[in-house]
C-alpha positions as a Markdown table, in Angstrom:
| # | Residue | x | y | z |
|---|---|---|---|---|
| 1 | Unk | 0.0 | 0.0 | 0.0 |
| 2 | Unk | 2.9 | 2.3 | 0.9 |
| 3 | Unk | 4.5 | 1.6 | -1.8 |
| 4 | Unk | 2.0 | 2.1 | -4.5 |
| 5 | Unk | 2.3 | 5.6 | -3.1 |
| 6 | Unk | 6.0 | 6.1 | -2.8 |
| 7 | Unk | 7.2 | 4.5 | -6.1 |
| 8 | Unk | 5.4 | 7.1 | -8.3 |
| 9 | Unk | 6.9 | 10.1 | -6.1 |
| 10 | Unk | 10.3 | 9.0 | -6.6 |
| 11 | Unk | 9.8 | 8.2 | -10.4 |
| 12 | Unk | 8.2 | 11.8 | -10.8 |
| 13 | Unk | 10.8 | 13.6 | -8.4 |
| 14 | Unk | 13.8 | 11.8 | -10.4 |
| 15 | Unk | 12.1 | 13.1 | -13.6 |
| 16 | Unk | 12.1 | 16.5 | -12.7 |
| 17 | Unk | 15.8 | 16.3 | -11.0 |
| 18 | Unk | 17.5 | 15.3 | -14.2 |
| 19 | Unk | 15.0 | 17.9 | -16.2 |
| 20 | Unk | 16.6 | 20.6 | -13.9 |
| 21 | Unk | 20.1 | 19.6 | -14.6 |
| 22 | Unk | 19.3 | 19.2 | -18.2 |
| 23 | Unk | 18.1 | 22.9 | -18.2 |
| 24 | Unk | 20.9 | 24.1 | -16.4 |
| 25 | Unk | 23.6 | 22.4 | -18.4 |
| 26 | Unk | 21.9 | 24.0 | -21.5 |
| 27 | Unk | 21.7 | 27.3 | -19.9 |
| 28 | Unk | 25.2 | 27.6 | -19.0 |
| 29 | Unk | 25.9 | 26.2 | -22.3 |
| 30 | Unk | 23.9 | 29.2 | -24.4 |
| 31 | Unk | 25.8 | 31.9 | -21.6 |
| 32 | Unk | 29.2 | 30.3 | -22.4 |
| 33 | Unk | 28.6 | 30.3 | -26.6 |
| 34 | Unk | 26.9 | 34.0 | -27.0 |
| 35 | Unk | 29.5 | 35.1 | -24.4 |
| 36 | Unk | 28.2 | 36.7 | -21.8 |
| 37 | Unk | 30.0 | 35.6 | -18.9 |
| 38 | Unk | 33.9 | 36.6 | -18.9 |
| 39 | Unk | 36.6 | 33.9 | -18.5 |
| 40 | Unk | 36.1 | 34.0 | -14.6 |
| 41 | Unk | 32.6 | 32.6 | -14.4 |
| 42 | Unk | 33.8 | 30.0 | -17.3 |
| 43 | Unk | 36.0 | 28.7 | -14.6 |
| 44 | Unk | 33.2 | 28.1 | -12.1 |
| 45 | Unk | 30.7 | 26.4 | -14.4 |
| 46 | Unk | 33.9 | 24.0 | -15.3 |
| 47 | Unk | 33.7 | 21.1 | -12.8 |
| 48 | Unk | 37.0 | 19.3 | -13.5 |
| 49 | Unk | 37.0 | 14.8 | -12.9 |
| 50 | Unk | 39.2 | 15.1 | -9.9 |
| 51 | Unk | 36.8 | 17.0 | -7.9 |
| 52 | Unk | 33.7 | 14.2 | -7.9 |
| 53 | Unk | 37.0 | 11.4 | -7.0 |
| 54 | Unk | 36.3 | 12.2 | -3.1 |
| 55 | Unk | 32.4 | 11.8 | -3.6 |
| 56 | Unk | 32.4 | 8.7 | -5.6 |
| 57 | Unk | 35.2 | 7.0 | -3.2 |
| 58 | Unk | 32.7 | 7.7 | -0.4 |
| 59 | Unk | 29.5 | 6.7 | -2.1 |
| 60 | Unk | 31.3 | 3.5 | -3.3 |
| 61 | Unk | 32.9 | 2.3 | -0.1 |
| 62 | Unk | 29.5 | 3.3 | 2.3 |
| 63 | Unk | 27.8 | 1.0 | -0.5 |
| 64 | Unk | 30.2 | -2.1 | -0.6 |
| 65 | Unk | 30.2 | -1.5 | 3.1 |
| 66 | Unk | 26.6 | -1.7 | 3.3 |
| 67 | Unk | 26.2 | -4.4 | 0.4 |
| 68 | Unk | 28.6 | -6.5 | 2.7 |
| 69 | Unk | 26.2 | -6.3 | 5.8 |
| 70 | Unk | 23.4 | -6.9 | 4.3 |
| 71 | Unk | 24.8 | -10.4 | 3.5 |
| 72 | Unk | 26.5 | -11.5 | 6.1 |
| 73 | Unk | 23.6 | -10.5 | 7.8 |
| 74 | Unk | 21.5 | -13.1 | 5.8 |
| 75 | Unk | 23.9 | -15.5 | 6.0 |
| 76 | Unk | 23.8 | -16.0 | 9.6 |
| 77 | Unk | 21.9 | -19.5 | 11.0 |
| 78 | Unk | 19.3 | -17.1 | 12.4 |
| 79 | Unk | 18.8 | -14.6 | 10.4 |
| 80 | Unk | 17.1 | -11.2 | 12.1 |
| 81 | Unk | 16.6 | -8.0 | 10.4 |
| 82 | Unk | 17.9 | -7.1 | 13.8 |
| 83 | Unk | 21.2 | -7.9 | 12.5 |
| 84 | Unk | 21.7 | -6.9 | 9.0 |
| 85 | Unk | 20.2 | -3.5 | 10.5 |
| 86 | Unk | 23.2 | -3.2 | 12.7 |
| 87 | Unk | 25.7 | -4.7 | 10.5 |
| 88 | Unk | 24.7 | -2.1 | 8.1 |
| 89 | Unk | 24.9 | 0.8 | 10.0 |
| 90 | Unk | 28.2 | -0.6 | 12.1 |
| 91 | Unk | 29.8 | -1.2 | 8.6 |
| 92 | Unk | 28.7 | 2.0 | 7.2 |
| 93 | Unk | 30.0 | 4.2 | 9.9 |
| 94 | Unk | 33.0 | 2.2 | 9.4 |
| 95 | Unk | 33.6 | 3.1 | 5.6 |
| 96 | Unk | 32.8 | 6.8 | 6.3 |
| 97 | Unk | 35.5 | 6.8 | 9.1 |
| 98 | Unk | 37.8 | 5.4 | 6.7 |
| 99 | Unk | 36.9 | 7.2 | 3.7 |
| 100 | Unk | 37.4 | 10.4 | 6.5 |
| 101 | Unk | 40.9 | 9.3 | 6.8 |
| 102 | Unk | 41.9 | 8.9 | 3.3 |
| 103 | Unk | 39.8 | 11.9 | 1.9 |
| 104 | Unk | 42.0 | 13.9 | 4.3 |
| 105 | Unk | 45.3 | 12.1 | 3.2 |
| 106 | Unk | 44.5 | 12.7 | -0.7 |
| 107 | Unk | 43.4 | 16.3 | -0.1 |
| 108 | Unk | 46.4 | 16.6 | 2.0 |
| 109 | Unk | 49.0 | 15.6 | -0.8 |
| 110 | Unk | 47.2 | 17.7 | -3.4 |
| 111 | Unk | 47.5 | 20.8 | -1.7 |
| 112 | Unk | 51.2 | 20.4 | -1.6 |
């Protein structure tokens, strides 16, 4: 029942999220080509590979991490949701502590 109502919200909201980019990467696009933005602003509408690295080294390891729990949580004798709840959240914390440490490392040795 819940569901009938949440999976056409989150099909809708998607749709309009990636319209909104759409429209914003063709806006920028028309500024940029009839110039009327100076070099400056070029910069900032220029998002360059290396700066998404940190966010898809988190989002990556708080998922494995996650994707991990969930199945040793099911492959326990007894299986509870009680545990593949905790493992989750006990291996999630985990990756974002570690993905802490070398997030700080990697923007450490860049800055030098």
């Amino acid at each position: 029942m819940m569901s009938e109502v949440i999976v056409p919200i989150v099909i809708f909201g998607s749709f309009v999220y990636a319209w909104r980019i759409l429209l914003d990467y063709k806006t920028r696009k028309l500024l940029i080509e009839k110039g009327l933005v100076d070099d400056k602003v070029k910069v900032l509408f220029e998002k360059p590979t290396e700066a998404h690295l940190p966010s898809a080294l988190k989002w990556g390891m708080v998922l494995i991490a996650i994707g991990l729990a969930i199945f040793i949580g099911r492959m326990m004798p007894d299986a509870q949701e009680e545990y593949t709840v905790a493992f989750a959240a006990l291996f999630g914390g985990a990756a974002l502590v570690i993905y802490h440490t070398v997030a700080y490392r990697w923007m450490k040795n860049r800055s030098m």
